[in-house]
C-alpha positions, 0 to 999 in steps of 0.5 A: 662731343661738348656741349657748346651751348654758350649757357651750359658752357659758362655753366660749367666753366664756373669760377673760371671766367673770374679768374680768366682775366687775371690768369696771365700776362695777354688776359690781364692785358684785355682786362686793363685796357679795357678799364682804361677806357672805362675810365677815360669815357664813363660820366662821373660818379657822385663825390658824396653817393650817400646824397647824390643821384647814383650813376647807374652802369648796365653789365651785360653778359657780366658774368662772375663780376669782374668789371662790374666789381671793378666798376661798383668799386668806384662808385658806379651803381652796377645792374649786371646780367647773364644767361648763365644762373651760375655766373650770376650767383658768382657775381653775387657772392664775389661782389658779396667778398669785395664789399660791394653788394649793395651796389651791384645787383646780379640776375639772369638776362639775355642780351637778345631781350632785356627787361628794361626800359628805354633810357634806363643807364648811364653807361652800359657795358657788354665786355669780354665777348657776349655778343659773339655767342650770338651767332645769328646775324639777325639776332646779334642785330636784335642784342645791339638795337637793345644795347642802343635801347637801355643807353640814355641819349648821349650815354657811353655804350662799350661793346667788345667782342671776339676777333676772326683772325684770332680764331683762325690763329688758336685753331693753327697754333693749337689743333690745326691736325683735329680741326683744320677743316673749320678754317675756310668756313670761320674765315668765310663768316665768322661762325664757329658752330656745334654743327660744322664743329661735328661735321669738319673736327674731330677735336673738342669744341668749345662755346658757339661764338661769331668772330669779327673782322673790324669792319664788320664790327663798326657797320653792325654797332652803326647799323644799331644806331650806336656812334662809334668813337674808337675801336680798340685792339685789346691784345692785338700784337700780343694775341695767342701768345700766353705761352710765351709771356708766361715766363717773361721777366718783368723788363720784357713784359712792361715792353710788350704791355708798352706796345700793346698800348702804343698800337691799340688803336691801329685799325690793323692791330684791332682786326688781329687782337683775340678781343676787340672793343667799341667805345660808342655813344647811343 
């Protein structure tokens, strides 16, 4: 049986989670809508950083470094941090080949608890599904109030997650015969675990994640004190569908991605996408 602990899971997927975003046509599609809204919502950098006051951006679960090179890049002084110790050394090497280095700082860090103060960021990020291995309701309350405490007044606050729907499609398209027994429970509650994983499928597993409904989603990041200005559908029409894309020509590709953007905010298209995302303010 793997070993679905999300820390021994992002261990051992390594590089993987770098090159994930940038695999095919559906990852690339979380990726740059994604930075869409970053660029739409994050405060300014500086125009002369040398002199100025760094804009400082919070990374959590950031993993191999994706968005925090993508937000260093820009000028965005970025603190990313990650319960896995390899990830966290891949975000230093791959800011380290980018030439961003010094400004990104990478550490270990659990969103559950994080050791920074209040107010500390201008912007905080906690992208590609971190708070979804925090399966504990009680403990996904305490990740979010934190989310809310590190985020000065007023500051903008990013938090995308994994879908429900999404979750009950990968197990019918995919191992529907080894796992066909996880279906009611996952749409039930959201909770794909070691345990009902051993119990109900004979497959493997992958990590311990929650997966969300819309609603759910909203009322959780409220309840945290975050004020949610839009919830966005990442992939949502094109979801669990990176087999098919992967050969389209380049006509056919630029339609999807043009419907994707058109329906991203559809509260219907938010609650099918494989990632949804919440621009919110603390």
């Amino acid at each position: 049986m793997t070993d679905m602990d999300p820390r021994n899971y992002y261990d051992e997927f390594g590089e993987d989670e770098w090159e994930r975003l940038d695999r095919d046509p559906v990852t690339r599609m979380e990726f740059e809508n994604t930075t869409d809204y970053l660029d739409d919502h994050l405060p300014e950098t500086a125009s002369d950083p040398e002199s100025s006051v760094p804009v400082r951006v919070l990374d959590v679960g950031g993993a191999a470094g994706r968005y925090a090179c993508w937000l260093a890049e820009r000028g965005y002084e970025v603190t990313l941090v990650d319960l896995s110790a390899t990830q966290v050394d891949l975000a230093r090497e791959n800011a380290a080949a980018r030439g961003v280095a010094d400004r990104v700082t990478a550490r270990q860090g659990d969103v559950r608890d994080l050791d920074f103060g209040t107010d500390e960021f201008d912007a905080v990020c906690c992208l590609g599904g971190p708070l979804s291995h925090v399966v504990d309701d009680a403990e996904r309350a305490t990740a979010m109030a934190e989310l809310r405490r590190v985020a000065r007044p007023d500051a903008p606050v990013f938090v995308s997650v994994i879908g429900r729907l999404a979750m009950l499609r990968d197990i019918l398209k995919f191992v529907v015969e080894d796992s066909h027994g996880l279906l009611v429970p996952v749409a039930e509650d959201g909770d794909y675990t070691q345990a009902r994983v051993e119990e109900l499928a004979d497959g493997e597993g992958w990590a311990e994640c929650h997966g969300f409904r819309a609603d759910e989603f909203e009322a959780e990041l409220t309840d945290a004190g975050l004020t949610v200005e839009t919830l966005v559908g990442l992939e949502n029409v094109a979801s669990r569908m990176k087999r098919e894309l992967a050969d389209a020509d380049e006509a056919a590709l630029d339609d999807v991605h043009a419907v994707v953007r058109l329906l991203r905010e559809d509260r219907t298209a938010v609650d099918c996408s494989e990632h949804m995302l919440a621009v919110c303010r603390a």
